[in-house]
N, C-alpha and C positions, 0 to 999 in steps of 0.2 A: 493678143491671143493667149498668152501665160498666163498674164492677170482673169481673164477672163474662165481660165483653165482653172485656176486657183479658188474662183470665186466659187463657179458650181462643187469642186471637188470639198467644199464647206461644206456648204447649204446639204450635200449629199450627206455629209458625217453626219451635221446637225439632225436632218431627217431620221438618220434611221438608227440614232439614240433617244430612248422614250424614260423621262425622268416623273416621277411623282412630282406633282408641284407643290406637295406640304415637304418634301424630304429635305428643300433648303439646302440644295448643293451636297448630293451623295458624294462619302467620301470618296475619293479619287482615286487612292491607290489601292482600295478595294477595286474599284469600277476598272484600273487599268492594268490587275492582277487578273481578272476573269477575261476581259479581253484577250490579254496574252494568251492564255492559255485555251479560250475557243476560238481565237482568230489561227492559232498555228495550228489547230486540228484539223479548221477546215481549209487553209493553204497550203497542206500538207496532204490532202484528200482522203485524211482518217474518216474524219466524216463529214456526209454532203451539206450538212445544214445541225442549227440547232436554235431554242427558244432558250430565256431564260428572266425567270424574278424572282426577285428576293424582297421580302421583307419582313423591318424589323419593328417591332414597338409600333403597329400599325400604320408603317409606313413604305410604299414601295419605294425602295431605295435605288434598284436597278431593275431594269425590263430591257431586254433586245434582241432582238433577233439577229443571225447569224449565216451568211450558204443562201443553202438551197434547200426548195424543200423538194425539189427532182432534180435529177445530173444525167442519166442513162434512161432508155427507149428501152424497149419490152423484147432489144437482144444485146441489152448489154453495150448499146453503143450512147458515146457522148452525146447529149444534146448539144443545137448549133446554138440554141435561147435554153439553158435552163431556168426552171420556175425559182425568183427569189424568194426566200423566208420570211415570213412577215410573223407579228405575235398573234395574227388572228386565225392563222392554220390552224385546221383539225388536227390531232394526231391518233394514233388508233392506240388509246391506253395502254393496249394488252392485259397484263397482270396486274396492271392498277385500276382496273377492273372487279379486283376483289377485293379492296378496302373502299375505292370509292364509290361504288353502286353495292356490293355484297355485303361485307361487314358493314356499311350504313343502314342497310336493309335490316341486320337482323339486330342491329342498336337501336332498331326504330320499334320494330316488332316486342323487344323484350321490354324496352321502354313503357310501352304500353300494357303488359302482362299479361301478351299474346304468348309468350313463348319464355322458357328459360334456357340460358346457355349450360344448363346442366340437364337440361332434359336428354332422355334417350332417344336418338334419331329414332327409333324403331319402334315410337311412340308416334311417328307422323308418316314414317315408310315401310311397308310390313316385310319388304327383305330385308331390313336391318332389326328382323328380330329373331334371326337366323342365331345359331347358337356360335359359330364365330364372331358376330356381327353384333349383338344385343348390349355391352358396354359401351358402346362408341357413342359420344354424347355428342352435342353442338359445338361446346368449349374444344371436343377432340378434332372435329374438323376446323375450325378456327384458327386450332394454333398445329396444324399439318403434324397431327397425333394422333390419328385413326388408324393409321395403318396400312391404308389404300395403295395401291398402286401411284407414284407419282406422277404417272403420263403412262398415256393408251390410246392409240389409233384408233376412237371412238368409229367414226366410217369405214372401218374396215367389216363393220358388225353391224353398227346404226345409222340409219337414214332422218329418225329426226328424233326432240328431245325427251321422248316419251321411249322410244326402245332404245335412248342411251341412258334414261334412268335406271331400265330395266337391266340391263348390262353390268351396268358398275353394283346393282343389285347382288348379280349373280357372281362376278367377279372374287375370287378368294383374297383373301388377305394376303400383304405383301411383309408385313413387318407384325410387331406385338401391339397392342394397343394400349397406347396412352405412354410409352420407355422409349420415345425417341420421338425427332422429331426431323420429318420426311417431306419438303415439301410437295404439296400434293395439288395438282388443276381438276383431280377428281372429285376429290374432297370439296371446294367451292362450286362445281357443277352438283353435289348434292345441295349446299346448301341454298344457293335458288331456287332447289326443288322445293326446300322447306319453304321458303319463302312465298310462293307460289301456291305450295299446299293451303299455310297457315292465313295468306291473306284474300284468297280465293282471287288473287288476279293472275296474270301473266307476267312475268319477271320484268318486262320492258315497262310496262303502263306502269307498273308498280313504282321502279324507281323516277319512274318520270312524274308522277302524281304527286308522288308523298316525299321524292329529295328534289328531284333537278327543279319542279315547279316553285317548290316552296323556298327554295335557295339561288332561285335566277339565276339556274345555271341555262341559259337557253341556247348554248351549241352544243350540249353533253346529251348521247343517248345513243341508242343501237341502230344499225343501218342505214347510215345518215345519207348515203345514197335517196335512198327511199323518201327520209325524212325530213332532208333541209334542202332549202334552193339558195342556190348563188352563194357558196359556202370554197372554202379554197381546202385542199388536203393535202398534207405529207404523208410522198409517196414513202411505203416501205419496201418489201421484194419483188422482185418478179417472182412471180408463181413462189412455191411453196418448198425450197431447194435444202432448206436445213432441215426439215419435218422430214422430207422425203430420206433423207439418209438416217435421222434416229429412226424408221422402217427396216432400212436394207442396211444399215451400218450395224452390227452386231458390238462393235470397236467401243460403240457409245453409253453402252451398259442396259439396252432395252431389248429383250428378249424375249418376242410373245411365238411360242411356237404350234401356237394352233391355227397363227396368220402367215398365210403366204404371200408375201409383199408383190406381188405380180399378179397374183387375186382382184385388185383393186387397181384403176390406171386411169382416176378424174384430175388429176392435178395439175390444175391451172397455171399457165406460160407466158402470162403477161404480168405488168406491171398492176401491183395491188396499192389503187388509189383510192379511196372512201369505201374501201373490201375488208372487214376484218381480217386480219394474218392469219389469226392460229386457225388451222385446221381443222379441230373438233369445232369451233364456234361456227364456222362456216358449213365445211361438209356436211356433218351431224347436227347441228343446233339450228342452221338457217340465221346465223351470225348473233344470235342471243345467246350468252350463257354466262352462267355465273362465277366464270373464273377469268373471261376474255371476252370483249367483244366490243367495249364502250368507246366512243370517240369524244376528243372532249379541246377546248383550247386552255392555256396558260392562265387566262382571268375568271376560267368555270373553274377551275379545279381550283385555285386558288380562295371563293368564294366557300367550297367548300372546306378547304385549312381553315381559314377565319371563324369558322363555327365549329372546327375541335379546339380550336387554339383559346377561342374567348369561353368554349363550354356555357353557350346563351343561345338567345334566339333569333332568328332572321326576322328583323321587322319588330313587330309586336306579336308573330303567333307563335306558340308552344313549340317546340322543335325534340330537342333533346336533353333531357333532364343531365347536369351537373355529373349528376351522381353514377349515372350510366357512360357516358365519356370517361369517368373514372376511374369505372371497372373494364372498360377494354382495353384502356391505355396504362393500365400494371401491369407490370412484369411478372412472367409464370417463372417456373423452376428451370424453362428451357430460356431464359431471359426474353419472353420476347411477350407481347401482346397477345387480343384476340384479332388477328387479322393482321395487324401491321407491325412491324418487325421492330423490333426493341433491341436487341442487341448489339452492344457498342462493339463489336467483332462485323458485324455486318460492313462491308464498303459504302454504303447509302448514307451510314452514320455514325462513320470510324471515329472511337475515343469524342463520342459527343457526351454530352455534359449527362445527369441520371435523367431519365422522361423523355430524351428524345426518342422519336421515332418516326418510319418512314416507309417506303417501298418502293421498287422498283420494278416494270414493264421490260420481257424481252425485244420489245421495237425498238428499245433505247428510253423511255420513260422513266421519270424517278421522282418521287416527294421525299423532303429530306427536313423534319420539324423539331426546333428545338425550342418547346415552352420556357425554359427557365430563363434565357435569353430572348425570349418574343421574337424568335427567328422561324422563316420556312424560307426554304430554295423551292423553288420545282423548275426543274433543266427535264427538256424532251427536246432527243434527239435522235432523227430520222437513219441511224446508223446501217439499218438493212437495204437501202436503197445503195450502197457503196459495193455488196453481194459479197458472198462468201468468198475468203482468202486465202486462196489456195486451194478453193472448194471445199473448204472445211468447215471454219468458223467465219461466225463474224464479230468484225473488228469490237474488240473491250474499250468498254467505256466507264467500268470501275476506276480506274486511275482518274477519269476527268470528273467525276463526281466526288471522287475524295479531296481532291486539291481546290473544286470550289467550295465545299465543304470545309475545309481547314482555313482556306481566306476567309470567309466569311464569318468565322468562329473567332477568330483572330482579331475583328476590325468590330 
């Protein structure tokens, strides 16, 4: 019976490490440094599950999944079977939502000489030709220097994405434009709008047509509910319990006092499985929008690294010019890109090499790319499904992204 204990408990490790077969025996004490360090997170029940690959010089060196991609029922209690993690989980991007569907979007658009990232929005929006409003260019919503408001109870006002354009329209400025740098989900909810304006489609077909299509990304896209069959997902909250206190929590630095947080009372109490998180995507946008909303697995998202990373083509057809991967991926005065984060101050891509760059999802989501080294991480991990600690916060997963991040730089 021991031997026989022994044998499966093999076969079981064996399974559920997934190596590249050109990699030729990934280095080891890489491979037994991330281990350590996601096996005691989730023995620890920091967090319920996690994905993770890496690779380098065109080659997957590590893939494997971790947990669980569910642990608790829609009150908070343990499951008796929780669902295991496999790499071909959905995750719900979040805010990698707006490098991997938005900022592609409009690298594609200016590529083509549809648009310029110095044009005045208020060339394409006529509330942003509002005399506060009228400098705010493309590049200022890009790199979250417009000024916007960084976050807004869009449903508390808006029912769908036509009176929450109108809204952030109307909305006054929060900050100066273009002297700092604010991260903003309003900011990327306009720029879908332009997107949408400028290509005459709808923000979903759009990036489905002209990126996920053309890039075989085929479990990446909006409402996957809707839109895929027999598809597995990592669960993230129950209902919607950190939004709802940036509302009524004044503590958290969000103060809109023309809304009265008990005015509004839709917020959902169960477990959000193939459900966009964030609130405005949902509530307000009917789960499309251009700052949150897209689902996507480890080997789509990674498809798309591989075509900023080589700056070429998918296949033989035209993609994205060289030259335009070039210009997003420079650093501005604020250190950082058009859309994706450059700053070696950032935790996603602490003291990484010059060029890297990366971003990060609050579901636990993160891409972490360093050209100079032909490296990308992408770690997605199911952190909100573990629920708020203490009722507060949810568990930080900056430290676990740094230290794969520093192995992997190292090896």
């Amino acid at each position: 019976m021991k031997k026989l204990f022994i044998l499966f408990f093999s076969i079981l490790v064996y399974h559920q490490t997934v190596f590249s077969q050109s990699s030729h025996g990934a280095n080891t004490e890489l491979i037994a440094r991330i281990d350590s360090i996601l096996n005691a997170e989730v023995n620890s029940k920091k967090i319920p599950g996690a994905v993770i690959q890496v690779k380098k010089n065109n080659k997957v060196i590590y893939r494997q999944s971790y947990g669980y991609a569910q642990i608790f029922d829609d009150n908070h209690q343990a499951l008796n079977e929780p669902e295991k993690m496999t790499a071909d989980h959905l995750f719900d991007l979040a805010s990698l939502t707006k490098v991997v569907g938005t900022t592609t979007s409009i690298m594609l658009l200016a590529d083509k000489g549809q648009l310029s990232v110095d044009d005045r929005v208020g060339k394409y929006i006529r509330a942003f030709t509002s005399p506060d409003k009228s400098a705010i260019t493309i590049r200022h919503l890009l790199t979250h220097t417009a000024g916007l408001y960084e976050w807004y109870p869009m449903y508390y006002r808006a029912g769908n994405k036509q009176e929450t354009f109108q809204l952030i329209g109307e909305l006054p400025l929060a900050f100066p434009i273009g002297k700092q740098r604010k991260y903003s989900d309003l900011g990327f909810t306009i720029l879908g709008q332009i997107v949408e304006i400028v290509s005459g489609q709808p923000l979903d077909q759009f990036m489905q047509q002209h990126i996920f299509i053309p890039l075989k990304m085929n479990h990446t896209g909006y409402n996957p509910l809707l839109n895929q069959r027999g598809v597995k997902f990592a669960a993230t909250s129950i209902g919607n319990p950190y939004e709802k206190r940036m509302v009524y929590d004044s503590s958290l630095g969000f103060q809109f006092r023309e809304i009265n947080p008990a005015s509004w009372d839709h917020w959902r109490n169960y477990t959000l499985k193939g459900e966009v998180n964030d609130g405005n995507a949902y509530y307000a946008n009917k789960g499309i929008s251009g700052a949150a909303g897209l689902f996507s697995t480890v080997d789509d998202l990674q498809k798309l690294v591989d075509m900023l990373m080589s700056k070429n083509k998918p296949g033989n057809d035209p993609f994205i010019s060289e030259k335009t991967i070039s210009a997003f991926l420079t650093t501005d005065e604020f250190n950082n890109g058009l859309g994706w984060m450059m700053d070696g101050k950032n935790p996603v891509i602490k003291n990484g090499p010059e060029g890297s760059f990366g971003h990060t999802g609050f579901t636990g989501t993160s891409i972490a790319v360093v050209p100079q080294e032909g490296i990308s991480i992408i770690l997605l991990i199911n952190r909100q499904q573990t629920g708020l600690l203490g009722g507060k916060e949810y568990y930080n997963v900056s430290p676990i992204r740094q230290q794969i991040f520093q192995a992997v730089l190292k090896k």
